[in-house]
Chimera marker file (.cmm) of the C-alpha trace (Angstrom):
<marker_set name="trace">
<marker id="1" x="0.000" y="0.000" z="0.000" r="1" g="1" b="0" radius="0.5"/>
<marker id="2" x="2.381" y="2.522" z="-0.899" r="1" g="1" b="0" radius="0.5"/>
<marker id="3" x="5.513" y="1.304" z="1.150" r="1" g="1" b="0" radius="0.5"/>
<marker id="4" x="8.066" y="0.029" z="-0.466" r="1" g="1" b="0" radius="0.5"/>
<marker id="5" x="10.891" y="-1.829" z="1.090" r="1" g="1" b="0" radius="0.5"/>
<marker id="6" x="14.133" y="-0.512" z="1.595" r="1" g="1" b="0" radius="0.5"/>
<marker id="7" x="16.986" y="-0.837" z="-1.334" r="1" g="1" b="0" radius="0.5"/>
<marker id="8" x="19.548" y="-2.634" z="0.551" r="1" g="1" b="0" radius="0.5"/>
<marker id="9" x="23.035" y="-1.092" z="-0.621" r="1" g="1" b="0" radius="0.5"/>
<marker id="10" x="25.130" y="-3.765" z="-2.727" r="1" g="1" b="0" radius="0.5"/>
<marker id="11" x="27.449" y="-6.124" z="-0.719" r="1" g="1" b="0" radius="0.5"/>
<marker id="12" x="30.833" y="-4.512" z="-1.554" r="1" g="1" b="0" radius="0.5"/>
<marker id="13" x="32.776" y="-7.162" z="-0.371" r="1" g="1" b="0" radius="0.5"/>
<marker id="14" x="34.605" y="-9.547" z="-3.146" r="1" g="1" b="0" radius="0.5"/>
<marker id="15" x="35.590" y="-12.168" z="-0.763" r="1" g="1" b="0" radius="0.5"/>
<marker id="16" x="35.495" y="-10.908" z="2.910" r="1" g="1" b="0" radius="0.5"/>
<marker id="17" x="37.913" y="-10.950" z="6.093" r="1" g="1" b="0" radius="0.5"/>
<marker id="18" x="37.885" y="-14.903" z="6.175" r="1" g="1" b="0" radius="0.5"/>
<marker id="19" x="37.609" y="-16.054" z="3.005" r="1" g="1" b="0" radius="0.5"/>
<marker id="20" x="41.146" y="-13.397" z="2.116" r="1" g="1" b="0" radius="0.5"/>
<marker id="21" x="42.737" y="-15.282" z="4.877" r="1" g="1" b="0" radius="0.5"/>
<marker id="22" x="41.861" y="-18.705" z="3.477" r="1" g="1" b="0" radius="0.5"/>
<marker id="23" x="43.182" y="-17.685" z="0.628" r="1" g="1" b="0" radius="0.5"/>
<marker id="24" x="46.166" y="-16.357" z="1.674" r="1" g="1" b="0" radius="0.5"/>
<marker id="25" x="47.176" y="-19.512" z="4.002" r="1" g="1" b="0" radius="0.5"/>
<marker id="26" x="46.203" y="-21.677" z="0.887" r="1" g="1" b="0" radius="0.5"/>
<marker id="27" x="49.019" y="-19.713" z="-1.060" r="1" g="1" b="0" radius="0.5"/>
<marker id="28" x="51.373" y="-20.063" z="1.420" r="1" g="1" b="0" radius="0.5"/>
<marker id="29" x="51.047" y="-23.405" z="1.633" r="1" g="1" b="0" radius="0.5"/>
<marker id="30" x="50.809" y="-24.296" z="-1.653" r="1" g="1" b="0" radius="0.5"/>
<marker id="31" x="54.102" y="-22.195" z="-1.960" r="1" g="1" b="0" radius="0.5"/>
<marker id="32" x="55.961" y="-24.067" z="0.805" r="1" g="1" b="0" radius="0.5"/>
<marker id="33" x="55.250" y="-27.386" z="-0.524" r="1" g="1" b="0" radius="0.5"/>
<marker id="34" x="55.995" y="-26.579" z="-4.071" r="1" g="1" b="0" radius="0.5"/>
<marker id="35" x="59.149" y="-24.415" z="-3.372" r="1" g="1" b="0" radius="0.5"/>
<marker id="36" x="60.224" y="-25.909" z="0.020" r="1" g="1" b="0" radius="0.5"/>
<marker id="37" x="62.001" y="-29.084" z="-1.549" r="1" g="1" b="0" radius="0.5"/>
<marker id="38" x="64.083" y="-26.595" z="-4.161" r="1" g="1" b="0" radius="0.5"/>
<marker id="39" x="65.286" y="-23.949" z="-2.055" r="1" g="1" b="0" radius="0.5"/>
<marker id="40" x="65.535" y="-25.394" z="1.228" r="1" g="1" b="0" radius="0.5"/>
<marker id="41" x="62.782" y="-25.458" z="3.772" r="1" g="1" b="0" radius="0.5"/>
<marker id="42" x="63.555" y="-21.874" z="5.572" r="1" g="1" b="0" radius="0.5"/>
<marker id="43" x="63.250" y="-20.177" z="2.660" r="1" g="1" b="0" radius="0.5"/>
<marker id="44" x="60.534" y="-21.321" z="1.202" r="1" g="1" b="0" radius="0.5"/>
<marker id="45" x="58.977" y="-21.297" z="4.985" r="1" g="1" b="0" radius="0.5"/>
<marker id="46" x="59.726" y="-17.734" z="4.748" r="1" g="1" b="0" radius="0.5"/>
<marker id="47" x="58.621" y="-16.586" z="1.066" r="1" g="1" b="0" radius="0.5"/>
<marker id="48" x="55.412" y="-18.904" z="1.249" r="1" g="1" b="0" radius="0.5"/>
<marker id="49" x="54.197" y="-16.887" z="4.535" r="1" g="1" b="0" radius="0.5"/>
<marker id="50" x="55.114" y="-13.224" z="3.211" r="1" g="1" b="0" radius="0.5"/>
<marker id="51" x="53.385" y="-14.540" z="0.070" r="1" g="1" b="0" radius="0.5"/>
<marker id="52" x="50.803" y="-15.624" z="1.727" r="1" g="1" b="0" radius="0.5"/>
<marker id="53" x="50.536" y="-12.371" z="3.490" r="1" g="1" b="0" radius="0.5"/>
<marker id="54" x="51.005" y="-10.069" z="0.071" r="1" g="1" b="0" radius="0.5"/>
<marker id="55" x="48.097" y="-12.398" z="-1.546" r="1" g="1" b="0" radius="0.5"/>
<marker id="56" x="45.925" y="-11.225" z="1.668" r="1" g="1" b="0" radius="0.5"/>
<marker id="57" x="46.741" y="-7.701" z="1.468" r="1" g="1" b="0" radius="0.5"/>
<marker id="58" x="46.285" y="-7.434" z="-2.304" r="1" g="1" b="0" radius="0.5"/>
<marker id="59" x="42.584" y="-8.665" z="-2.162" r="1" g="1" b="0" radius="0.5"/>
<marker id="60" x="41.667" y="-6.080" z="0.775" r="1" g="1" b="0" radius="0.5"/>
<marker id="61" x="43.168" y="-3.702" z="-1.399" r="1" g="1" b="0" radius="0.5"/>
<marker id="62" x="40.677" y="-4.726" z="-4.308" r="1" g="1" b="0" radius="0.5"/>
<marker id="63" x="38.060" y="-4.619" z="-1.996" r="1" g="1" b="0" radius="0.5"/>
<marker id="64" x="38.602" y="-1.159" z="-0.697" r="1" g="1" b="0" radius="0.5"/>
<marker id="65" x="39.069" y="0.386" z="-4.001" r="1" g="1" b="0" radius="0.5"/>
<marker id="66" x="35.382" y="-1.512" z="-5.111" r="1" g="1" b="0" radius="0.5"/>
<marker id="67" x="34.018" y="0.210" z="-2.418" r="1" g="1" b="0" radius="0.5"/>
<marker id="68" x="35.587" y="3.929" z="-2.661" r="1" g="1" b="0" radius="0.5"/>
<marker id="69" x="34.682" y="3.300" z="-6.425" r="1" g="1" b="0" radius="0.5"/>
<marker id="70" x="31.024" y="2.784" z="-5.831" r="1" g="1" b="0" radius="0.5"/>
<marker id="71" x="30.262" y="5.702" z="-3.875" r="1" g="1" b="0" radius="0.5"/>
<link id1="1" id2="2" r="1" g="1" b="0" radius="0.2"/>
<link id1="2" id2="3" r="1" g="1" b="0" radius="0.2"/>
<link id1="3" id2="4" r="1" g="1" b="0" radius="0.2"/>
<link id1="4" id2="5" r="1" g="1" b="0" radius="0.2"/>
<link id1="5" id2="6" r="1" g="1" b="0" radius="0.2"/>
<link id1="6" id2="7" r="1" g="1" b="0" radius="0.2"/>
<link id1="7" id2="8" r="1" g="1" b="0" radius="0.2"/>
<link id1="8" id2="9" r="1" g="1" b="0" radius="0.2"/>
<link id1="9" id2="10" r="1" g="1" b="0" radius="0.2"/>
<link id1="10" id2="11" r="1" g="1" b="0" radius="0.2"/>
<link id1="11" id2="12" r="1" g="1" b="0" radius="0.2"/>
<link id1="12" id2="13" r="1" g="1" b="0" radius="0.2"/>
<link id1="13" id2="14" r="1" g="1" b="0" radius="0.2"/>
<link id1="14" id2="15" r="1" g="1" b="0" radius="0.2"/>
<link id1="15" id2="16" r="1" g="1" b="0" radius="0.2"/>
<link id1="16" id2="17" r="1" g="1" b="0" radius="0.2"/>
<link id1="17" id2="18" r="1" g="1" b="0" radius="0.2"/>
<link id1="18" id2="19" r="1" g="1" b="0" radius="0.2"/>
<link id1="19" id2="20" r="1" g="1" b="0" radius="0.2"/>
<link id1="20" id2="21" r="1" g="1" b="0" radius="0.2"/>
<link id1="21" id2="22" r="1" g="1" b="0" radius="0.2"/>
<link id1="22" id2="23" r="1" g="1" b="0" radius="0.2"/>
<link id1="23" id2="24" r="1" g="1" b="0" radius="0.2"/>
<link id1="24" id2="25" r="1" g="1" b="0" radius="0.2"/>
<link id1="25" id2="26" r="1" g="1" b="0" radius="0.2"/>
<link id1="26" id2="27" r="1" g="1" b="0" radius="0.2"/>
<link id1="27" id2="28" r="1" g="1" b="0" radius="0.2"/>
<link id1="28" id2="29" r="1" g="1" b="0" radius="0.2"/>
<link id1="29" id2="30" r="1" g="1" b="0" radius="0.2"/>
<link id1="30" id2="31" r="1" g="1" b="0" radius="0.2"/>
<link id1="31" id2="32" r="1" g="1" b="0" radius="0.2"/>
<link id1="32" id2="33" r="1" g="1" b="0" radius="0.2"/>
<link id1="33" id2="34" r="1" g="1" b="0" radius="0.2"/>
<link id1="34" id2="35" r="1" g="1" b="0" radius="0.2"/>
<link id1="35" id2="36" r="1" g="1" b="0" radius="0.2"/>
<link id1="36" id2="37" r="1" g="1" b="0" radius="0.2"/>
<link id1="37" id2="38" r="1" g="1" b="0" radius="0.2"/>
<link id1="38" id2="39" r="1" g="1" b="0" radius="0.2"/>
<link id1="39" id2="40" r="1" g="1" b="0" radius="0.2"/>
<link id1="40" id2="41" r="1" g="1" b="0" radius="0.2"/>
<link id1="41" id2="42" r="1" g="1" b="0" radius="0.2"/>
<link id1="42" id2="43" r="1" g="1" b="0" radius="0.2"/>
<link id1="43" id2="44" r="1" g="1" b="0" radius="0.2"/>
<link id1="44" id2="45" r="1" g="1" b="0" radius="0.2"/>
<link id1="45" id2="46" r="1" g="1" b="0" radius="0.2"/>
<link id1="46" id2="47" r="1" g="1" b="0" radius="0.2"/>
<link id1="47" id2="48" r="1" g="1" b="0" radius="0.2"/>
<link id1="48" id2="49" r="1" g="1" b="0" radius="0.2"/>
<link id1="49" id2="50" r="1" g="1" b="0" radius="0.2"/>
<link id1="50" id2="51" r="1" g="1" b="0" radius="0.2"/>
<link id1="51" id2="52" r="1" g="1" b="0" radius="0.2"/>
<link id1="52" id2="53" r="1" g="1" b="0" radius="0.2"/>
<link id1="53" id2="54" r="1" g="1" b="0" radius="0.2"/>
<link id1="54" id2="55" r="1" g="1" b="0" radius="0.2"/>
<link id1="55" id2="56" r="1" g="1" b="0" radius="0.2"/>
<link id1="56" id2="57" r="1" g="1" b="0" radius="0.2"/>
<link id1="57" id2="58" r="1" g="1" b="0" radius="0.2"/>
<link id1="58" id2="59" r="1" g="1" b="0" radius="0.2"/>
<link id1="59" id2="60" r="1" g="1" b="0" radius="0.2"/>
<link id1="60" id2="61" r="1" g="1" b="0" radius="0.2"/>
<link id1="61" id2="62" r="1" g="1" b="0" radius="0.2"/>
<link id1="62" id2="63" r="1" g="1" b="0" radius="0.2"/>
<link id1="63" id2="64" r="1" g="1" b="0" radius="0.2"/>
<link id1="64" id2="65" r="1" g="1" b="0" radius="0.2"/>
<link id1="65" id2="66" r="1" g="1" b="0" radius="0.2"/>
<link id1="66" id2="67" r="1" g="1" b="0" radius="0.2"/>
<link id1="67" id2="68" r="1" g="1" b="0" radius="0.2"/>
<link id1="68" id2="69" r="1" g="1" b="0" radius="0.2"/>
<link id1="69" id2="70" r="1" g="1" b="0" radius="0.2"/>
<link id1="70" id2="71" r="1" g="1" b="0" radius="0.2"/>
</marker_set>
């Protein structure tokens, strides 16, 4: 009867707080085993978890820059 219901803002996030850190760990492991073998198993400790942590901050980057770019 004249009321309409409320237009519900679009969900800006791509993937979220937990599904970026899923990823990321997957990276990182995925990195470690792969690379871990070759390089010796500090290193590729090492370069799989700043990976891992690049990976992370890269998507929350994409997601704020959806969201600045929407508005």
């Amino acid at each position: 009867m004249g009321v309409e219901p409320e237009k519900q803002p679009p969900h800006d996030d791509l993937l979220g707080f937990r599904n970026r850190l899923i990823v990321g760990v997957v990276f990182a492991g995925l990195y470690i085993v792969t690379f871990g073998p070759r390089t010796g198993w500090l290193a590729g400790v090492v370069s799989g978890i700043l990976g891992g942590a690049v990976v992370f901050l890269l998507l929350k980057e994409v997601d704020e820059r959806r969201k600045r770019r929407r508005r």
